[in-house]
N, C-alpha and C positions, 0 to 999 in steps of 0.2 A: 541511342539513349534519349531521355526524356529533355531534359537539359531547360525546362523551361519551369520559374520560379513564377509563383501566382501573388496577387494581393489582395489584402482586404479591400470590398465593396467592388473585385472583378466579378464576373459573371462566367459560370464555366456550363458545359455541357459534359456530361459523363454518363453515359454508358446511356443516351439518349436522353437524358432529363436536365433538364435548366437547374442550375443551384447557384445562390449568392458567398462570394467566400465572407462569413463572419469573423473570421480566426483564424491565427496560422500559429502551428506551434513547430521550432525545433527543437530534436530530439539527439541524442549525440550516445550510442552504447558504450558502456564503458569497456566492456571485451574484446571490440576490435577498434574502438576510437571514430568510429563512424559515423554520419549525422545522415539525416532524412526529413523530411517536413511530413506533418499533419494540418490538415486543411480543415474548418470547422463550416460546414456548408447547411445552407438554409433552401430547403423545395421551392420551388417558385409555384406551382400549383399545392397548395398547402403548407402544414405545421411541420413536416418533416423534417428531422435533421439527421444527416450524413455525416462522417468522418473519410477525409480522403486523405489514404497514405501516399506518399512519394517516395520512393526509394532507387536513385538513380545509380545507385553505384551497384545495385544487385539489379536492378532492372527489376525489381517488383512493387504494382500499383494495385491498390486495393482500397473499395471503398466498407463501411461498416458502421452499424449500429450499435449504441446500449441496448443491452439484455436484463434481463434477469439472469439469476441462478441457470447456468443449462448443462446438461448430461454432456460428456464427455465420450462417451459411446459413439463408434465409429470411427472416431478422430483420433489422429498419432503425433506424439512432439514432434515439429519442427525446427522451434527456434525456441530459446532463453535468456536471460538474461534480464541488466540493469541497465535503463532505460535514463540520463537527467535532460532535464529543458536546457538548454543554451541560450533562446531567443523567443521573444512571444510578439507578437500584434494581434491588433483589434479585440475583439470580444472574450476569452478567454478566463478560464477559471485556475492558471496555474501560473507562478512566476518562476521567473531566472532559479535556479539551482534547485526547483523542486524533482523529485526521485521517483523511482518507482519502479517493484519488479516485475518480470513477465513472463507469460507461458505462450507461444503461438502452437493451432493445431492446424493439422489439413483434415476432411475426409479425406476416402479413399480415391476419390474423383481428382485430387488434387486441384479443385477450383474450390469450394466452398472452406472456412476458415472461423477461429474462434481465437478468443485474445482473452488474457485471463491477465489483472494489470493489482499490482499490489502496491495501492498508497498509503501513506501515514495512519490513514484513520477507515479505509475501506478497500475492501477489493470488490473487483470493477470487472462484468462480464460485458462482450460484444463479439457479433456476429457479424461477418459480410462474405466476399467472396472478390477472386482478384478480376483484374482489369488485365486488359490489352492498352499497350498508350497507346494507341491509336481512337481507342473509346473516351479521352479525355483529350478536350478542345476549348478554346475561347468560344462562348456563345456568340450567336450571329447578333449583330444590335435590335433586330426585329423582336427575338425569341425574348429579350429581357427589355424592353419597352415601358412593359406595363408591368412590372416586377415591383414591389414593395412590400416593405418589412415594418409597416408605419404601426401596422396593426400588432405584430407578433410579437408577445414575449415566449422570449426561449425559457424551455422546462426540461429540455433534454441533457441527460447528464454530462459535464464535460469530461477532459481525459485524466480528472483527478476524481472523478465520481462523485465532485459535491452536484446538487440539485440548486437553479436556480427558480426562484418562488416568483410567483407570477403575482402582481400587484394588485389583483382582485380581491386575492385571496387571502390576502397582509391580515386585514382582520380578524376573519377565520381562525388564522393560525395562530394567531395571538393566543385568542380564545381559547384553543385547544391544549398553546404551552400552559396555560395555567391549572388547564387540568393534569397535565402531564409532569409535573413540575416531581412530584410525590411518586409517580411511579419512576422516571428516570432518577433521583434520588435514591431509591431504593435498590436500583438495580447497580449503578455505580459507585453512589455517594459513601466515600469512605473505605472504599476494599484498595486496601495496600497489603501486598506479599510481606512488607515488613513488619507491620503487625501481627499479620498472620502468625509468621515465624516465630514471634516473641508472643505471642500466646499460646500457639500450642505445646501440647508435650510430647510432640512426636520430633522436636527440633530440638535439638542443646545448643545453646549458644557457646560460642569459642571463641573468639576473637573479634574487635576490631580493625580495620586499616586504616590510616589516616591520609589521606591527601590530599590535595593544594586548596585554598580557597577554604580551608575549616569544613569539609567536606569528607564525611567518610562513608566507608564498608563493614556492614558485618557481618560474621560468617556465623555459618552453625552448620552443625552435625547433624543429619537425619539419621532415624530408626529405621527405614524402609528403604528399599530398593533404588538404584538411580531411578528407572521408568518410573517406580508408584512416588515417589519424592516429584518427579514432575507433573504426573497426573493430578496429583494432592493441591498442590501451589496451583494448579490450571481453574479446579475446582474450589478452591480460596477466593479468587476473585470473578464468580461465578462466567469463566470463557473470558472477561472483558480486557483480554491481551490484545497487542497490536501484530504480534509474528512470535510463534515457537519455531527453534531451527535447530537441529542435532544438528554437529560435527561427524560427515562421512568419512571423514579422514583415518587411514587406517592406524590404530594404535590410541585414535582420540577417545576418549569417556566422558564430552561437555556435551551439554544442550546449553542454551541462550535463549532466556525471555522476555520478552520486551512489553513492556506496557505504556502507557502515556506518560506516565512518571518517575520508574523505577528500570532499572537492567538488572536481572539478575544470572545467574549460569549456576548451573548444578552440573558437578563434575565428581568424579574419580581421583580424589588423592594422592599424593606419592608413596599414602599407610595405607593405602586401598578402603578409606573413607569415604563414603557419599556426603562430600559437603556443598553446600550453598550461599555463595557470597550475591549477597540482595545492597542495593545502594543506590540512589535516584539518579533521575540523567547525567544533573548537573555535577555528581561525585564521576562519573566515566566521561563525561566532555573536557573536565580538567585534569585529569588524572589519567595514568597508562598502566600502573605498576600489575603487577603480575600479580592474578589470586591467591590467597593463602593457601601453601602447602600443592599447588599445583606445575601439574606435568607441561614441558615444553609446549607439548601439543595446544595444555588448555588454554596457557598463556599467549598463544597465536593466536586461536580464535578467539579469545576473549577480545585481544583487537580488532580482526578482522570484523568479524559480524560487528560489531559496535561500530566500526568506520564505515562498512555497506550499509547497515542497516537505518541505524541514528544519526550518524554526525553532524548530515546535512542539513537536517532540520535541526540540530540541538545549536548549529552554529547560527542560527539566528536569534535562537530563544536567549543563546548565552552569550553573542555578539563583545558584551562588555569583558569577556571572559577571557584569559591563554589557555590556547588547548595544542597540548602537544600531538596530536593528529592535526595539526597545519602542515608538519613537515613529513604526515605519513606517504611512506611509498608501497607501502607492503600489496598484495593481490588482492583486489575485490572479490568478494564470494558472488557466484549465482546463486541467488535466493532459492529456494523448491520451495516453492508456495502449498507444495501437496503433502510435504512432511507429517507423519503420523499424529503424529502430537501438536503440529496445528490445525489439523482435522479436529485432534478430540476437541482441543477449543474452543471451534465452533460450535460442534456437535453441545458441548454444556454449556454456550451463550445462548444457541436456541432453547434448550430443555428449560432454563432459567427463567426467561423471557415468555415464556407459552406457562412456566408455573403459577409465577405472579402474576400475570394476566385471567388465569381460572380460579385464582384463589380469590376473584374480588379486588384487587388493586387496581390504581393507575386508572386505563381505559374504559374498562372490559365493562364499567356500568354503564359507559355512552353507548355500546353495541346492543 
């Protein structure tokens, strides 16, 4: 086994190349209670930055990059799951109890590998390929000598996918938020599913629920099918959800949608209703109670995804708050980041974003 713990500003050798550790993040899976370190490394002949995994309880080592968008093609699941930080040093862009879910692929070579990481606000593609420990070494004092970072700002994304902004370009960007101000307004500013709902007339409203903190739920009856009811509500707030998730569970009839500010789930009735109870975070961070008129089924997921998916961040935002998910034990879901309906999502955050942009907004007269 590897059995050897790195620090920030050591010097390692991997896989023949000098790198400085910037960062170390641990990681702890919630499905089998396991931890592993990620190592945040900087090239020592250049701007490169690497991500090195450590995993000593499976004995697998792997270094890897930010990507772009990339084809899935060739590659087959490995590994899944929910991924929280436990521990961070030096340079790092995540803290203590931040989340995140995952997809690992192999090619068929069983060396080469792709990582598909779903945070709060972005999912996060990266590519590398695994190691031998024996390709991972302290560098020799010669090899890091002349090594410094006096010069480099880091631009490479770290493992929450935010971008760090290089200080040249502070200005720049200034500049451009103010052009930009009108088109991100436009594509966000103001799209709530709860208005939506209560504006259309393909929704009847039915009820309220009321729970803790003067915080409620309301529900409504759709016209339209479970799917075209979720497709509709996806297309409401043109894609700009954070996770769509059906329930695979046999006998279930919920989906669960999450956005920055809102939980909503559209389920199947116990009158074989397509209803939709919509209600902001902060009504499901205080509250547990069971959706109106729903099945065992929905009222389990309705917890579960809500505790995998939210809580960990909602329990910062609402810190001053009682949330009776303090004393949850029930099972964490594996998120499928690939589920049909958070494709379409995507698929209508991009159509959106490429419309407004040809129609003349926002950017498209700086290009």
């Amino acid at each position: 086994m590897h059995n050897v713990e790195y620090n920030v500003g050591q010097f390692l050798k991997v896989d023949e190349v000098i790198y400085e550790v910037l960062g170390k993040i641990q990681f702890r899976n919630y499905s089998d209670n396991c931890t592993w370190f990620e190592y945040r490394l900087l090239e020592r002949f250049g701007p490169g930055e690497r991500w090195l995994s450590i995993d000593d309880k499976y004995r697998e080592y792997s270094i890897s990059w930010t990507a772009g968008e990339l084809s899935l093609d060739g590659y087959h699941q490995v590994d899944k799951g929910i991924r929280e930080v436990v521990s961070v040093s030096g340079d790092v862009d995540v803290v203590v109890g931040d989340s995140a879910s995952f997809c690992e692929y192999e090619d068929r070579t069983e060396e080469n590998i792709i990582s598909v990481e779903q945070w709060d606000d972005i999912k996060e593609f990266s590519r590398g390929y695994y190691l031998d420990k024996n390709e991972i070494c302290f560098a020799n004092t010669s090899d890091a000598s002349n090594f410094s970072t006096n010069s480099y700002n880091p631009s490479a994304s770290s493992r929450n996918g935010k971008k760090r902004i290089n200080p040249f370009f502070v200005i720049g960007i200034a500049m451009l938020l103010v052009f930009a101000i009108g088109f991100i307004g436009n594509m966000v500013g103001g799209k709530s599913i709860a208005k939506f709902l209560k504006k259309s007339n393909q929704f009847t409203y039915v009820t309220s629920i009321t729970g803790n903190d003067g915080e409620k739920a309301d529900v409504y009856e759709s016209s339209l099918s479970k799917e075209d009811t979720v497709m509709t509500i996806i297309e409401s707030v043109d894609g700009n959800v954070l996770d769509v998730e059906e329930d695979k569970t046999p006998g279930s009839e919920s989906i669960a949608i999450l956005t920055e500010d809102e939980y909503c789930m559209v389920y199947i009735s116990v009158s074989n209703e397509v209803l939709v109870q919509i209600s902001n975070r902060k009504y499901a961070y205080t509250s547990d109670k069971e959706p109106y008129h729903s099945s065992a089924h929905t009222h389990s997921y309705y917890r579960r995804y809500y505790y995998s998916a939210a809580y960990l961040g909602d329990a910062r935002r609402y810190r001053r708050h009682h949330s009776p998910y303090e004393n949850y034990n029930g099972e964490r879901l594996d998120t499928d980041m690939f589920d049909q309906y958070d494709s379409y999502s995507d698929s209508i955050k991009r159509n959106s974003v490429n419309s407004r942009t040809s129609s003349g907004g926002g950017l498209s007269s700086g290009k």
